[in-house]
C-alpha positions in Angstrom: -51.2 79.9 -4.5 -48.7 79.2 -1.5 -48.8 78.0 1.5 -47.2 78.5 4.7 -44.4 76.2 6.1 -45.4 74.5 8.3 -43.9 74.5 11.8 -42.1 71.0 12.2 -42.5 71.5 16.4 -46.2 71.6 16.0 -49.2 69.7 14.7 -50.4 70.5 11.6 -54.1 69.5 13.0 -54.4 71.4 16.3 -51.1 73.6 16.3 -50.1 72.5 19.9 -46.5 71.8 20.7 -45.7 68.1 18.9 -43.5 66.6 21.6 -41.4 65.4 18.3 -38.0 64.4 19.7 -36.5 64.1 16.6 -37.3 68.2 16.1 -35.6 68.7 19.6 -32.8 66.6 18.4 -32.6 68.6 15.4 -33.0 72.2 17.0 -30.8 71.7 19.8 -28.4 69.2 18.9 -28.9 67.5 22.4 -29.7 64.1 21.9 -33.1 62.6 22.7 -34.6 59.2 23.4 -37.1 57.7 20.8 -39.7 59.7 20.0 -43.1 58.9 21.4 -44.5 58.5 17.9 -42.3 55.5 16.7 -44.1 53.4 18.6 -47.5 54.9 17.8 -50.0 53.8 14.8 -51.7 56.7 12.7 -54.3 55.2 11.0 -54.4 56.4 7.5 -57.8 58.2 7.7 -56.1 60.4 10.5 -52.9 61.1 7.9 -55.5 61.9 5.4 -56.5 65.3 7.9 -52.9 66.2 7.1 -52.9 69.7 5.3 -50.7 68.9 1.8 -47.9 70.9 2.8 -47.4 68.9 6.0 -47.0 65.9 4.8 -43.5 64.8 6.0 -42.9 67.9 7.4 -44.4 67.9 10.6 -46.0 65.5 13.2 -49.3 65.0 14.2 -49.8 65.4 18.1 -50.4 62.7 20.7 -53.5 64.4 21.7 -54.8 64.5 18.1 -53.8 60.6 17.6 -56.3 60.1 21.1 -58.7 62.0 19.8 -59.5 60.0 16.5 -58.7 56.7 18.1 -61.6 57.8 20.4 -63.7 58.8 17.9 -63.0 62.7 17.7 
């Protein structure tokens, strides 16, 4: 069975728009600062939500990363 590609500018948890500035970079070719997600932790439990096919494919969302770290 296959599954779909995921879409590297959204999260693979929620499907709202990543904010990944590394994808911009990519897309666009217009440089970006750092991305708000190097300075960010994602506790393993949250990576463990990540569908398989995801898995270094696409980021998590800030609002998903507040979320757990509140408890959600």
């Amino acid at each position: 069975m296959s599954h779909p590609t995921p879409d590297p500018g959204r999260c693979p948890l929620c499907g709202a728009d990543n904010r990944c500035a590394m994808e911009v970079e990519r897309e666009t070719g217009v440089p970006q600062g750092p991305c708000w997600c190097v300075d960010t932790r994602f506790p393993p439990d949250l990576l463990a939500r990540l569908p398989p096919e995801a898995e270094g494919k696409a980021c998590i969302c800030a609002a998903c990363v507040a979320k757990f770290a509140a408890g959600g």
